[in-house]
ZAKEDO-387301 format. One line per 2 residues: number of its first residue (from 1); their letters; for each residue x, y, z of N, C-alpha, C, O. Coordinates in pm, whole numbers, always signed. Example, Ala and Ser with C-alpha at 12.3 -4.5 7.8 and 13.67 -1.06 7.14 Angstrom:
BEGIN
1> AS> +1319,-569,+780,+1230,-450,+780,+1320,-330,+780,+1424,-332,+846 ~ +1285,-225,+708,+1367,-106,+714,+1290,+3,+787,+1341,+114,+804
# end
This chain:
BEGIN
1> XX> +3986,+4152,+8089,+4078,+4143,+7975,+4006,+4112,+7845,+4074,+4090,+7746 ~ +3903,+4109,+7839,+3819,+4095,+7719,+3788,+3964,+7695,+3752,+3935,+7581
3> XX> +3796,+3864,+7796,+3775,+3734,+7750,+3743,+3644,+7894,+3768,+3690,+8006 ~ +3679,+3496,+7870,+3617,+3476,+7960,+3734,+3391,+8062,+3839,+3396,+7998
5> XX> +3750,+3342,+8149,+3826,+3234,+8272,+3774,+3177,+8344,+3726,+3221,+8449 ~ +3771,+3070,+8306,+3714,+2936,+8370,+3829,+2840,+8485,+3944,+2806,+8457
7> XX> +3785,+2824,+8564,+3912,+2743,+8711,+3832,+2590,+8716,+3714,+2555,+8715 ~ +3963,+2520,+8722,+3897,+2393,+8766,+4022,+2344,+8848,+4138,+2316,+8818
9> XX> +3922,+2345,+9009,+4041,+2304,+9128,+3990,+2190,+9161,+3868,+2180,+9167 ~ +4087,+2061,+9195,+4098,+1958,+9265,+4145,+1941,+9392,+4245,+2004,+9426
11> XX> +4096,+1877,+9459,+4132,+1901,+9666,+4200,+1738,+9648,+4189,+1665,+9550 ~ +4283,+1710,+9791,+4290,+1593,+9828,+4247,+1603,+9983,+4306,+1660,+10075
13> XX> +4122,+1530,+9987,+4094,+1484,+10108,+3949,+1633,+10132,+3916,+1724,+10055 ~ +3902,+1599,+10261,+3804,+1677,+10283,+3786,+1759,+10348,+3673,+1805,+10362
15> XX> +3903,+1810,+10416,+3907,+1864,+10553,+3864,+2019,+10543,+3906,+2093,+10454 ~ +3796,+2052,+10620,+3714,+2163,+10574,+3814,+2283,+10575,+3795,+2363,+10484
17> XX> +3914,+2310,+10660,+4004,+2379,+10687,+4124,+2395,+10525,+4169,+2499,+10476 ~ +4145,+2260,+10484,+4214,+2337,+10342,+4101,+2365,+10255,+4126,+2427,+10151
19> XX> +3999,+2337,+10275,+3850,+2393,+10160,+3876,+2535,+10185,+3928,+2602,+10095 ~ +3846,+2586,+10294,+3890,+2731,+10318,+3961,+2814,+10244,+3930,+2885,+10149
21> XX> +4104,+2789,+10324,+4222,+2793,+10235,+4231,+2804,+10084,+4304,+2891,+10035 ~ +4157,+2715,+10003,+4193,+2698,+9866,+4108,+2822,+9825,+4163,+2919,+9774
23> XX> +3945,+2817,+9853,+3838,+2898,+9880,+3903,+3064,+9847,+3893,+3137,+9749 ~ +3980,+3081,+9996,+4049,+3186,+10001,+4195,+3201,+9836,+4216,+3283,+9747
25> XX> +4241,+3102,+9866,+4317,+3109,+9689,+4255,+3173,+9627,+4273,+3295,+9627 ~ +4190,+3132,+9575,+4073,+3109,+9422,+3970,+3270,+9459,+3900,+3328,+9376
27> XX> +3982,+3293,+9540,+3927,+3455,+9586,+4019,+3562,+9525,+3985,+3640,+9436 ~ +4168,+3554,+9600,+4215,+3617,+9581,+4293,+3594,+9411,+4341,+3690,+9350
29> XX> +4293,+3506,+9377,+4337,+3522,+9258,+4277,+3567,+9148,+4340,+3610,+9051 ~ +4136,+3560,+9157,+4045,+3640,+9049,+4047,+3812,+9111,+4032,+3902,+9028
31> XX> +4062,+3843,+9237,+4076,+3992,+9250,+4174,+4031,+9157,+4159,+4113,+9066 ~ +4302,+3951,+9195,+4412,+3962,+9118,+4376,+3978,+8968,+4368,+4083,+8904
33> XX> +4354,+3851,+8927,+4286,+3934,+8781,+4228,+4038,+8741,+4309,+4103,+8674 ~ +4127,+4089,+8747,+4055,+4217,+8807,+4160,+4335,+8810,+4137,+4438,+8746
35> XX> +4276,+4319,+8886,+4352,+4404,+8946,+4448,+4420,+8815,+4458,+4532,+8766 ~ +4512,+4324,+8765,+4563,+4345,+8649,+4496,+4389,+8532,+4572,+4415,+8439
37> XX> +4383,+4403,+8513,+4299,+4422,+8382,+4320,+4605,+8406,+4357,+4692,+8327 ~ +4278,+4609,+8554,+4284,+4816,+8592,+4419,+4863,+8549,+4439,+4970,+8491
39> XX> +4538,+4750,+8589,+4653,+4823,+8550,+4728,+4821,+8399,+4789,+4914,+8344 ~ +4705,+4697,+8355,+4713,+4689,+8226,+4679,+4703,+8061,+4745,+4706,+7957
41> XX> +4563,+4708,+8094,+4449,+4724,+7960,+4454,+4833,+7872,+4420,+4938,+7928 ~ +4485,+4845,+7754,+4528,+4957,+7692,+4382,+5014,+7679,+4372,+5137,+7679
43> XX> +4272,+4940,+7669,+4131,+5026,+7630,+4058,+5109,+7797,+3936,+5127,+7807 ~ +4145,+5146,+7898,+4135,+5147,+8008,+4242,+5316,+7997,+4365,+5310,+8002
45> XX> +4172,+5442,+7983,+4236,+5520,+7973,+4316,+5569,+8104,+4410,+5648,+8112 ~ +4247,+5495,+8207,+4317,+5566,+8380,+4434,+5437,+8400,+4520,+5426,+8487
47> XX> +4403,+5356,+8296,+4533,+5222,+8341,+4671,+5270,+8365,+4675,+5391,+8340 ~ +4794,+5220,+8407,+4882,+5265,+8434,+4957,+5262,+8319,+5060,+5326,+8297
49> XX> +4892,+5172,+8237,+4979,+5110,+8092,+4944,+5242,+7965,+5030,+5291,+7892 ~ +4823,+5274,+7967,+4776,+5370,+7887,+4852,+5527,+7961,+4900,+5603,+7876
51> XX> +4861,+5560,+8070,+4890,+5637,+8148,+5049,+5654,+8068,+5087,+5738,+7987 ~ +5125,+5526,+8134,+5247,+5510,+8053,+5277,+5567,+7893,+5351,+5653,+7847
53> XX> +5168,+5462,+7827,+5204,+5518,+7647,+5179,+5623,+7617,+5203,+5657,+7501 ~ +5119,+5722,+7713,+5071,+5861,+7667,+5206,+5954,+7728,+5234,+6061,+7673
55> XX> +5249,+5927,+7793,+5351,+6024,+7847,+5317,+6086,+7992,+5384,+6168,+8057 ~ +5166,+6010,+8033,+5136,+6088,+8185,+5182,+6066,+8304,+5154,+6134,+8403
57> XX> +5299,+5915,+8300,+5341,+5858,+8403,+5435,+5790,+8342,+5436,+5749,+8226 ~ +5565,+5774,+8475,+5678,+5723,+8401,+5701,+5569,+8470,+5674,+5551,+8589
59> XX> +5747,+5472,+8391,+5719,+5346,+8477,+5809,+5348,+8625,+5786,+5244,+8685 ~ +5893,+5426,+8691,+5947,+5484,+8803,+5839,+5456,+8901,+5850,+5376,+8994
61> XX> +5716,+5541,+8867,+5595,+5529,+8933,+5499,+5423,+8954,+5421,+5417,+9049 ~ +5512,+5320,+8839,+5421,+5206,+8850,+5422,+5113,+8919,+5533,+5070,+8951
63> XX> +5331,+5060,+8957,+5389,+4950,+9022,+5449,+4867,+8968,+5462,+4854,+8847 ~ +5521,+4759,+9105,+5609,+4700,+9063,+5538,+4588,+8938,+5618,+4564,+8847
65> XX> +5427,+4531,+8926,+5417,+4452,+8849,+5439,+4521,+8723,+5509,+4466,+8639 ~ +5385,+4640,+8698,+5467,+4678,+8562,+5610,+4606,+8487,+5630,+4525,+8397
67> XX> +5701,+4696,+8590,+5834,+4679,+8541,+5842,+4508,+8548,+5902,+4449,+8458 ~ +5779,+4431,+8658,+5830,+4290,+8634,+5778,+4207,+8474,+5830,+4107,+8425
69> XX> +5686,+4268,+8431,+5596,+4218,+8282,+5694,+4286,+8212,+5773,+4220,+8143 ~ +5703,+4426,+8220,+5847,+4459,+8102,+5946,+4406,+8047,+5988,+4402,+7932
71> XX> +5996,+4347,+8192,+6134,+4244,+8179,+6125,+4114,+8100,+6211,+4067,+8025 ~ +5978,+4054,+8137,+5973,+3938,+8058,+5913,+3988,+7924,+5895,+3893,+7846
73> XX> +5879,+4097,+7879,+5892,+4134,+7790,+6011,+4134,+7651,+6032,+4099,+7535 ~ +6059,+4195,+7759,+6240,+4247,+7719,+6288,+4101,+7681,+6316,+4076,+7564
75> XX> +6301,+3996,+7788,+6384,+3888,+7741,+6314,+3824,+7646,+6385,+3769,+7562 ~ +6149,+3808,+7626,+6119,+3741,+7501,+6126,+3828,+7349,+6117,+3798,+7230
77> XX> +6146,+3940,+7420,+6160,+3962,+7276,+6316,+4007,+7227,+6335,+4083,+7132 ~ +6375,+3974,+7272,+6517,+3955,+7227,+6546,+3760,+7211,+6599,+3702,+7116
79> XX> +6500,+3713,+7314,+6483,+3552,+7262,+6422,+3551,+7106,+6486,+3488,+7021 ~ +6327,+3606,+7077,+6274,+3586,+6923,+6313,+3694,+6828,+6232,+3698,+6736
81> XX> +6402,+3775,+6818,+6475,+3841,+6786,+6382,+3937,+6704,+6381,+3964,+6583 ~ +6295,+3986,+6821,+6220,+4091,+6768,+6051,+4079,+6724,+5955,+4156,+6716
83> XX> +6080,+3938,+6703,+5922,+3876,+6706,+5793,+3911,+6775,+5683,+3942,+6730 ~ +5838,+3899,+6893,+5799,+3975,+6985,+5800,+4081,+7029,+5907,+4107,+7084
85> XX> +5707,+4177,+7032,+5721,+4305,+7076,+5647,+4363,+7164,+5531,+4364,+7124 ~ +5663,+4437,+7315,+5604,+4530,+7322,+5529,+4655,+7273,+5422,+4701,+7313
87> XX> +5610,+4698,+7179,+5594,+4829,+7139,+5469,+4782,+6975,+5445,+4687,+6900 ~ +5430,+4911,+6995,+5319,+4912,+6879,+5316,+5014,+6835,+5306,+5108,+6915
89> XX> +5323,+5044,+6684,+5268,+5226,+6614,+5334,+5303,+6722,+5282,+5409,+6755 ~ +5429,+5269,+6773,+5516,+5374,+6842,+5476,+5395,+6935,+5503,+5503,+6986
91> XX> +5361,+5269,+7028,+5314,+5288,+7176,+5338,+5163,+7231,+5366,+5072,+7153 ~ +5330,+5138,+7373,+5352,+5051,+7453,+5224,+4938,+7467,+5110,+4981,+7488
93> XX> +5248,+4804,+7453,+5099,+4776,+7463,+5189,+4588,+7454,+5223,+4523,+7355 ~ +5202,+4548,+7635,+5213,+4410,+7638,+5135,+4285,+7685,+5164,+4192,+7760
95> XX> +5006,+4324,+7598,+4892,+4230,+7598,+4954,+4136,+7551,+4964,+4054,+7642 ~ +5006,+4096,+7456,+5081,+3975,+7397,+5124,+3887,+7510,+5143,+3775,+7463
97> XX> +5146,+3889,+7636,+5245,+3831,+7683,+5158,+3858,+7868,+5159,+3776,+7960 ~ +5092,+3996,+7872,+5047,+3992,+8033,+4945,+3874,+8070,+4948,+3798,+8167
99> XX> +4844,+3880,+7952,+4737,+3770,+7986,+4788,+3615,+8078,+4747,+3561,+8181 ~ +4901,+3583,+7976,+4983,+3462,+7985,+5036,+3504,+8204,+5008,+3455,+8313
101> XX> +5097,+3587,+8166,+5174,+3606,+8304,+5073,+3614,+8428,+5100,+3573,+8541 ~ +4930,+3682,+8382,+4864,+3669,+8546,+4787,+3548,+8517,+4746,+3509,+8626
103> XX> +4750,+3477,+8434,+4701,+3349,+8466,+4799,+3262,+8539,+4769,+3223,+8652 ~ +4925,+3226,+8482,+5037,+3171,+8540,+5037,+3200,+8685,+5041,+3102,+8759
105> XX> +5033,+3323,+8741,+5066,+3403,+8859,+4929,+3352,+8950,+4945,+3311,+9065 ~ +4785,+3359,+8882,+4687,+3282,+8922,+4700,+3184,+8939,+4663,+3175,+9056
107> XX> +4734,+3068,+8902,+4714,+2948,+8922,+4850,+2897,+9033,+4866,+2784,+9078 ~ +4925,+3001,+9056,+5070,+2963,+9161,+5015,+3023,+9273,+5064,+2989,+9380
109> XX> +4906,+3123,+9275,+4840,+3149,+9404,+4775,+3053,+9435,+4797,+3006,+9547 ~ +4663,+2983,+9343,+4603,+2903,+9416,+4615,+2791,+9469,+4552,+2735,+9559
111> XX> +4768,+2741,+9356,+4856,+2613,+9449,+4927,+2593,+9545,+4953,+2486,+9600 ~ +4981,+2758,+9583,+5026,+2770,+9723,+4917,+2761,+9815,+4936,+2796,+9932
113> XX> +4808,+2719,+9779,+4706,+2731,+9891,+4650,+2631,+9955,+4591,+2634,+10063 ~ +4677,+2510,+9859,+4673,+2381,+9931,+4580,+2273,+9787,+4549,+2154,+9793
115> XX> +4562,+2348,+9698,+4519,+2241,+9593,+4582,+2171,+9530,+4668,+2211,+9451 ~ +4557,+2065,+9550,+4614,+1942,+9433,+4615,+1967,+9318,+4719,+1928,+9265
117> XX> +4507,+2041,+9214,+4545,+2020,+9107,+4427,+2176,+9076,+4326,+2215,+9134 ~ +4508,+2228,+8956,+4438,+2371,+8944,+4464,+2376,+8748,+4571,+2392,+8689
119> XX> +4338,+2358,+8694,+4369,+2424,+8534,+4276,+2559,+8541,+4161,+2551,+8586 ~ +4334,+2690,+8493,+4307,+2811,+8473,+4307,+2804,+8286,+4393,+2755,+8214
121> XX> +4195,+2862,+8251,+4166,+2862,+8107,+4148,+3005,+8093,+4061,+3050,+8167 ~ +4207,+3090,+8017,+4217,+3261,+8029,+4195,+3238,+7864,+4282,+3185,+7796
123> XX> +4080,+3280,+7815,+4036,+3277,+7677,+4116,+3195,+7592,+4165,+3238,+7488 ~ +4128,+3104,+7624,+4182,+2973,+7523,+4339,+2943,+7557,+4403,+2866,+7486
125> XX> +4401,+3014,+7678,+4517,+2981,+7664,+4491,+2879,+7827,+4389,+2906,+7891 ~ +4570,+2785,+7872,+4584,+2677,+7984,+4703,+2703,+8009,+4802,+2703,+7935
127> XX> +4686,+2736,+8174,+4782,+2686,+8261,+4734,+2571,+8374,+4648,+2583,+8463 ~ +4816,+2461,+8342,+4774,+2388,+8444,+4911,+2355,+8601,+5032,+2379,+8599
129> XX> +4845,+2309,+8692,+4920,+2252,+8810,+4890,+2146,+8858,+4768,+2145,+8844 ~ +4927,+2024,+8921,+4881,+1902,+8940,+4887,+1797,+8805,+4970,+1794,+8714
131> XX> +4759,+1707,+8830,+4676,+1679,+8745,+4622,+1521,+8812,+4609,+1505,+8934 ~ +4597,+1422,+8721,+4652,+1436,+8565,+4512,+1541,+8459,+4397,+1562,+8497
133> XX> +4564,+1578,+8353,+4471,+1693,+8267,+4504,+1621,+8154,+4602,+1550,+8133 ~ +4381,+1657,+8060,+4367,+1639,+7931,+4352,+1756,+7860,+4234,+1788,+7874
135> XX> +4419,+1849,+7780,+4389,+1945,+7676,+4390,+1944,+7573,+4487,+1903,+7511 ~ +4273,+1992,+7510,+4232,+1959,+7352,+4286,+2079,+7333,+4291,+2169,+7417
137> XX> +4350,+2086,+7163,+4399,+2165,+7028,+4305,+2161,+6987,+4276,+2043,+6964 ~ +4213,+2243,+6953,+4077,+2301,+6879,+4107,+2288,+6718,+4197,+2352,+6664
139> XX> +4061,+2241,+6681,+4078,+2224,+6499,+4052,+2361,+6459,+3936,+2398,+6474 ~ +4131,+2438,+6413,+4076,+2570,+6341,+4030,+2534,+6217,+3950,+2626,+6200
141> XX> +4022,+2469,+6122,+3938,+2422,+6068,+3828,+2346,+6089,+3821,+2287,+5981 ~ +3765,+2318,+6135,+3672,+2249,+6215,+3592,+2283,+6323,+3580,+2185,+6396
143> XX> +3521,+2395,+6371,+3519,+2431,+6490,+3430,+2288,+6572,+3361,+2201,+6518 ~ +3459,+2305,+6693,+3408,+2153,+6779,+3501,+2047,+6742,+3495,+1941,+6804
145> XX> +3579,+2061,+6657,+3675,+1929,+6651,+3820,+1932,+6731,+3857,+2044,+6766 ~ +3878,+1856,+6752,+4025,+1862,+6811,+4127,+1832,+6725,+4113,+1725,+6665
147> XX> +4201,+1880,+6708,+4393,+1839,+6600,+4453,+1786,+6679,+4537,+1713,+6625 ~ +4458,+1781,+6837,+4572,+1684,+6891,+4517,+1761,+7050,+4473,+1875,+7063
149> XX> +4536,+1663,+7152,+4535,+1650,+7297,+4656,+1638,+7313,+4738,+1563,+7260 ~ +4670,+1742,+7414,+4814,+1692,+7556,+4813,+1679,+7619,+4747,+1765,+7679
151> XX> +4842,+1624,+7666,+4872,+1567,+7857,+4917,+1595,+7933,+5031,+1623,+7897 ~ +4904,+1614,+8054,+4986,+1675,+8167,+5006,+1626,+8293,+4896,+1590,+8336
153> XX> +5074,+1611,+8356,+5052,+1589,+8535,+5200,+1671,+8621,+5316,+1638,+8648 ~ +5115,+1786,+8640,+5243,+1908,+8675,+5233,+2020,+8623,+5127,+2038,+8563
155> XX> +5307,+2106,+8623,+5309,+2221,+8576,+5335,+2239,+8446,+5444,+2200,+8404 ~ +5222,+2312,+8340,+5238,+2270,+8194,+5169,+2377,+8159,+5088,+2415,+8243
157> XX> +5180,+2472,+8005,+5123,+2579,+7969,+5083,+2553,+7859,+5168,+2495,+7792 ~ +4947,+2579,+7784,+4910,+2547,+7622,+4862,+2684,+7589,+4762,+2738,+7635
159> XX> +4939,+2731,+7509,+4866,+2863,+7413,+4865,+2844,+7276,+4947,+2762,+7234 ~ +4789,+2902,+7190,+4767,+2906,+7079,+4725,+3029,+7050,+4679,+3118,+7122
161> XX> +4754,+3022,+6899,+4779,+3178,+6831,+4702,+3170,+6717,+4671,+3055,+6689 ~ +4675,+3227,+6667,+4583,+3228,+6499,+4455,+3295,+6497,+4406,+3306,+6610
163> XX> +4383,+3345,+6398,+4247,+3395,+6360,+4161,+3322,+6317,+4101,+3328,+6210 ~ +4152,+3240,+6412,+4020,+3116,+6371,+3933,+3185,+6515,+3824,+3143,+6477
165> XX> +3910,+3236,+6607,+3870,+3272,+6718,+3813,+3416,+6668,+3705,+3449,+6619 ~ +3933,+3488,+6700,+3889,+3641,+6655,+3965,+3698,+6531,+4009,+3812,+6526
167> XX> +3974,+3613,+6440,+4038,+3679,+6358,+4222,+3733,+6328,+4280,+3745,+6436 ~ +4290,+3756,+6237,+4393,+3800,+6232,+4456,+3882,+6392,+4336,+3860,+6410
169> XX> +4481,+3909,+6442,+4540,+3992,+6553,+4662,+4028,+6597,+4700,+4125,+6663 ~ +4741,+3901,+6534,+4881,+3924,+6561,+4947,+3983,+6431,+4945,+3923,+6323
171> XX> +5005,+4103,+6449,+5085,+4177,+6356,+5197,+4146,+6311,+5253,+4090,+6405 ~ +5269,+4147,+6219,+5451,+4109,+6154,+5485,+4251,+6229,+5439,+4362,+6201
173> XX> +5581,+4216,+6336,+5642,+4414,+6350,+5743,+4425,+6242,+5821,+4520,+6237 ~ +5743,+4345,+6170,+5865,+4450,+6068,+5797,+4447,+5961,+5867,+4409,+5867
175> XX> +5682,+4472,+5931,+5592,+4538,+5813,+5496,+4614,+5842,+5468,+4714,+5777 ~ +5405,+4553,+5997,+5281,+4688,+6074,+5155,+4575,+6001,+5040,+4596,+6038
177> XX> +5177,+4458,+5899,+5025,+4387,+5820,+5041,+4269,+5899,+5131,+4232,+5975 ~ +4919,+4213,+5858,+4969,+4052,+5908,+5016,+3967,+5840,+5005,+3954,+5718
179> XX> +5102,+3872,+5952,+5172,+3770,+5885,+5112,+3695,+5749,+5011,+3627,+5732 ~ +5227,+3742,+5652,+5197,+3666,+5499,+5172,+3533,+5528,+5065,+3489,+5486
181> XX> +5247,+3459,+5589,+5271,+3358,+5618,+5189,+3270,+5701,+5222,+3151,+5710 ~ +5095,+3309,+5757,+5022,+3264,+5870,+4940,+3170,+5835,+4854,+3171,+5747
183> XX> +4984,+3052,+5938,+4900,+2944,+5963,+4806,+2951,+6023,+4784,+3043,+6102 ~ +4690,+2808,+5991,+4573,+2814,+6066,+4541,+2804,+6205,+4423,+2813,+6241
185> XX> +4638,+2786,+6290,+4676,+2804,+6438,+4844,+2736,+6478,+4903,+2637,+6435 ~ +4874,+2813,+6554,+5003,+2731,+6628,+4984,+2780,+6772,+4927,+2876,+6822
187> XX> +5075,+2642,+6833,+5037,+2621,+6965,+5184,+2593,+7012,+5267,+2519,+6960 ~ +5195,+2679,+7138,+5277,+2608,+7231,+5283,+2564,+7367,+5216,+2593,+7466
189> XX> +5378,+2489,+7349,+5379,+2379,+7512,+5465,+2441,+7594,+5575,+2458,+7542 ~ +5452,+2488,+7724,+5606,+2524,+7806,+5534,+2500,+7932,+5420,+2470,+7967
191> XX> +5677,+2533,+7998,+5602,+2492,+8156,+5513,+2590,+8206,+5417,+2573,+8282 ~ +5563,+2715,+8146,+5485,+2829,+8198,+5420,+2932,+8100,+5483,+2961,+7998
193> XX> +5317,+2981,+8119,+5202,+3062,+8046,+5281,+3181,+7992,+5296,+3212,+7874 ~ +5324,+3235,+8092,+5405,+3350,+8047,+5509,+3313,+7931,+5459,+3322,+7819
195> XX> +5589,+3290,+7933,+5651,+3227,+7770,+5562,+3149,+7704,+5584,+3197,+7593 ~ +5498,+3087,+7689,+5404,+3021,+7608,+5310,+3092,+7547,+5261,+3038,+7449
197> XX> +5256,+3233,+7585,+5175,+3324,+7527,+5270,+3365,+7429,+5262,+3331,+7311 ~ +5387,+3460,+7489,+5467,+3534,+7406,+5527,+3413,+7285,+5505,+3417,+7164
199> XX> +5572,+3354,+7326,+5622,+3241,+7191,+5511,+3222,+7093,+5518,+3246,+6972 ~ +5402,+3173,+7162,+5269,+3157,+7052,+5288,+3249,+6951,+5313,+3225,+6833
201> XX> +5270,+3397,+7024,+5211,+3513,+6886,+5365,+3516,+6848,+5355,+3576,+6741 ~ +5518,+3489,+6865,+5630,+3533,+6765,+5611,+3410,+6683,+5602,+3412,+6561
203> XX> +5608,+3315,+6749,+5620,+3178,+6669,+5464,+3208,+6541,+5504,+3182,+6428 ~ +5346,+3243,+6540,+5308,+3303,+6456,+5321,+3413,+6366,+5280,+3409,+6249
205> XX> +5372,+3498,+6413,+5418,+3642,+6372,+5540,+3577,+6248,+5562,+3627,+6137 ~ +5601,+3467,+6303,+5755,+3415,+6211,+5691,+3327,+6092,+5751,+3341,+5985
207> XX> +5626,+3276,+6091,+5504,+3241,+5957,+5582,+3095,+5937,+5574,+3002,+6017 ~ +5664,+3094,+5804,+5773,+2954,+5823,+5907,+2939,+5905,+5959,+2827,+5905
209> XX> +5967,+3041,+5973,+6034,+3028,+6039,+6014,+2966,+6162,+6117,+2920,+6210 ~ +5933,+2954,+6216,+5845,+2868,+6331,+5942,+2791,+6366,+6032,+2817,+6445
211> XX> +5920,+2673,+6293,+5918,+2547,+6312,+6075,+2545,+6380,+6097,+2518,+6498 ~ +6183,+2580,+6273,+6317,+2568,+6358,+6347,+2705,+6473,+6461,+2726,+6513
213> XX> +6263,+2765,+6504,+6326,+2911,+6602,+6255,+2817,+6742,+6306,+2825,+6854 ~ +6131,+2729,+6713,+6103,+2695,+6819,+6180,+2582,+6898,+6205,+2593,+7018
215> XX> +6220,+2457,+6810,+6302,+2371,+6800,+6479,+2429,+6892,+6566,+2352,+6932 ~ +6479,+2498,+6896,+6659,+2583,+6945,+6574,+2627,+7098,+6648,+2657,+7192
217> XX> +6451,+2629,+7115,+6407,+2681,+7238,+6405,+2567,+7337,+6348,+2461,+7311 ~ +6479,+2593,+7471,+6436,+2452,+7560,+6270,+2475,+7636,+6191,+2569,+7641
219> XX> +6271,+2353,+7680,+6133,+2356,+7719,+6052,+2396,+7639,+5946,+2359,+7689 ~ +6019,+2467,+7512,+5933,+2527,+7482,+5932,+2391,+7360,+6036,+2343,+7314
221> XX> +5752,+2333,+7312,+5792,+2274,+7207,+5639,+2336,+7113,+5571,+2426,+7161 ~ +5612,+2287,+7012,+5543,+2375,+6891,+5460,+2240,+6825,+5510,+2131,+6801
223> XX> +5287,+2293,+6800,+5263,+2239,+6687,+5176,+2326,+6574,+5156,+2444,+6603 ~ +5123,+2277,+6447,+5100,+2411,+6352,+4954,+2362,+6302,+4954,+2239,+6294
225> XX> +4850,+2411,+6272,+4776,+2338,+6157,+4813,+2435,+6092,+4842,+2540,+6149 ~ +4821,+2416,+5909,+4800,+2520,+5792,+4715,+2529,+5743,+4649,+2426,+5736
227> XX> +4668,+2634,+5688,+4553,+2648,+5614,+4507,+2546,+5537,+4400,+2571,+5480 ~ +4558,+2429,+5514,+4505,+2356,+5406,+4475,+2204,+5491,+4446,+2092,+5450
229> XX> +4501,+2263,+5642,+4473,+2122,+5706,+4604,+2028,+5761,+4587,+1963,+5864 ~ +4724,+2023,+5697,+4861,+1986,+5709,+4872,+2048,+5807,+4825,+2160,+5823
231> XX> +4978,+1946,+5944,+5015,+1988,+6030,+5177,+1958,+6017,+5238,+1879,+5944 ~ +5224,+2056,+6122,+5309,+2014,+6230,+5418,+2030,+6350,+5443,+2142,+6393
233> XX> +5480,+1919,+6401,+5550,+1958,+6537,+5682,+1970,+6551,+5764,+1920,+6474 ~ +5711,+2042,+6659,+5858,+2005,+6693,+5916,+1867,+6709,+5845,+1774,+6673
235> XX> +6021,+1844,+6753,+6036,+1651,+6778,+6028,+1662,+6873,+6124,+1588,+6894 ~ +5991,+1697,+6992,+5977,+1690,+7136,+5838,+1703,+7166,+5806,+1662,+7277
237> XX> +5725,+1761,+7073,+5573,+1764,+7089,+5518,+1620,+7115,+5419,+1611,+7188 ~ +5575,+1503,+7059,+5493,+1379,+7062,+5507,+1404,+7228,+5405,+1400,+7296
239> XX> +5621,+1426,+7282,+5603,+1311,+7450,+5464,+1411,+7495,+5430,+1379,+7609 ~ +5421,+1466,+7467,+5324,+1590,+7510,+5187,+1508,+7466,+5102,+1472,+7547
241> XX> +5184,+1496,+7393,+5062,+1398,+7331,+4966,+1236,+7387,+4997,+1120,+7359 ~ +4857,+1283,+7464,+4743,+1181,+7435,+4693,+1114,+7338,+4752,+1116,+7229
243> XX> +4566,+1033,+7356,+4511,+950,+7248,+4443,+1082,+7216,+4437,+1178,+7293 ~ +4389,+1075,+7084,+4292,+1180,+7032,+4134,+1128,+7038,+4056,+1173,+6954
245> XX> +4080,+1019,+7154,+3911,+997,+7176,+3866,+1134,+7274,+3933,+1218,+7335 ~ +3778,+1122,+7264,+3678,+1187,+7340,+3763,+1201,+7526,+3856,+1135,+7572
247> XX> +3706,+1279,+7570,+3781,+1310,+7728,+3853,+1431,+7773,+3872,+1446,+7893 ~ +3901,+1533,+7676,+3962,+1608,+7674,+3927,+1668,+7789,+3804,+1663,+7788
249> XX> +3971,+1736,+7917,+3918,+1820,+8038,+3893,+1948,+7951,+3772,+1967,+7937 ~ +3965,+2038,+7891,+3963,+2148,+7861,+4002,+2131,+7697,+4046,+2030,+7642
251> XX> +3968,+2287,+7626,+3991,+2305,+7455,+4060,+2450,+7523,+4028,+2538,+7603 ~ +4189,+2409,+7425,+4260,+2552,+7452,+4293,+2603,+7270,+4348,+2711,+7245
# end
C-alpha cells in the first residue's frame, strides 16, 4: 500500500501452543495485507479496483471484499455528507478508507488468535486491541515532537490526516483543489480504523466545519493542530488523553 506496518503483539503466559497460534495470526494477517494491496491499489493495473474504474470488470465479479469496502464507503460518505468520497475525476478509488479497514480486519485476526494485546501501525494510522497502549499525536509542526498522547486499554483507532508527512493529499470533492481551509493535522479517535480513516480525511477535507460535524458523531471524537500551532478538541477527546512525558508505545 505504499507505506510501512509495524505489529506489536503481547501474549499472556508462555505456553508454546498459543505462541503458535498467535505466530499463525500474525502470518496470516500480513498475507492478508499483501492480498488487499493486489486487489485494491489503484497504481496496480491487474487490481480488481483499477480493473473496476476502467470498465473491464463489473463489481458482480469481485470479490466479496470489494463490495463489503464499498458499503462502508457508501455509509461514510453519506454520514459526512459527501466529504467523503469514493469517487475521483470520475473514477473509483477507496484508498481513503481501505487502508483503515484491512488494518482493523488485521488486528481482529490476530486477536482471534489468542493475543492479549495487538497495536498494528499502517503508515501512521493505529489500531489497537488489548493493552494498556500509549499513542503519540506527532506535532506537525515539530517533527519528533508530540501535541497530545492517548490512551487505550481495548479496542481503539487513531488516524490522522494532513500534509506534514506527504504533503497535501486529501482533495475538497466539491472544488477537485485542496482544502482552503486545512489544518496542520487532525486526528481521530473511534473504536475502529475503518471509520477513523474515513472521518480523518472528511473531517479534513471540511476545513472549519470539523469541529461540530465531528462532535454530532458517536464514538467518534476529534483533535486539530492549525497552522499557527493552536489546537483543538471535541469535548469527549480529554477522556482519551494521557500525560504528555516521554513513553508513548507508538506515534501515529
Amino acid at each position: 500500500m505504499g507505506t510501512v506496518f509495524s505489529f506489536d503483539i503481547r501474549m499472556d503466559g508462555d505456553a508454546d501452543r498459543d505462541r503458535d497460534r498467535v505466530r499463525a495470526g500474525l502470518a496470516a494477517a500480513v498475507a492478508g495485507l499483501h492480498h488487499v494491496d493486489e486487489v485494491f491499489s489503484p497504481y496496480r493495473q491487474d487490481s480488481q479496483i483499477s480493473r473496476l474504474a476502467a470498465g473491464g470488470l463489473d463489481l458482480a465479479d469481485c470479490e466479496q471484499d470489494v463490495a463489503e469496502v464499498f458499503r462502508h464507503c457508501e455509509a461514510e460518505e453519506r454520514l459526512s455528507e459527501g466529504w467523503f468520497t469514493p469517487r475521483y475525476a470520475g473514477g473509483l478509488d477507496p484508498t481513503g478508507l481501505v487502508k483503515g479497514w484491512a488494518v482493523q480486519r488485521a488486528v481482529e485476526m490476530i486477536a482471534s488468535s489468542g493475543a492479549a494485546a495487538v497495536c498494528l501501525n499502517g503508515g501512521g494510522d493505529v489500531q489497537l486491541h488489548g493493552g494498556p497502549w500509549r499513542v503519540g499525536i506527532c506535532d506537525p509542526r515539530h517533527p519528533g515532537g508530540l501535541a497530545a498522547v492517548v490512551q487505550a486499554h481495548g479496542a481503539l483507532a487513531v488516524a490522522t490526516s494532513g500534509p506534514a508527512e506527504r504533503g497535501c493529499h486529501v482533495i475538497d470533492p466539491r472544488s477537485g483543489e485542496a482544502p482552503v481551509e486545512g489544518v496542520a493535522s487532525l486526528t481521530v479517535v473511534s473504536r475502529g480504523l475503518t471509520q477513523a480513516d474515513a472521518r480523518a480525511t472528511a473531517a479534513y477535507a471540511m476545513g472549519s466545519g470539523a469541529r461540530a460535524w465531528l462532535e454530532r458523531l458517536p464514538d467518534t471524537e476529534g483533535f486539530a493542530v492549525a497552522a499557527d500551532g493552536s489546537t483543538w478538541q471535541t469535548s469527549g477527546f480529554a477522556r482519551h488523553l494521557a500525560g504528555r512525558g516521554d513513553g508513548a508505545d507508538r506515534a501515529a
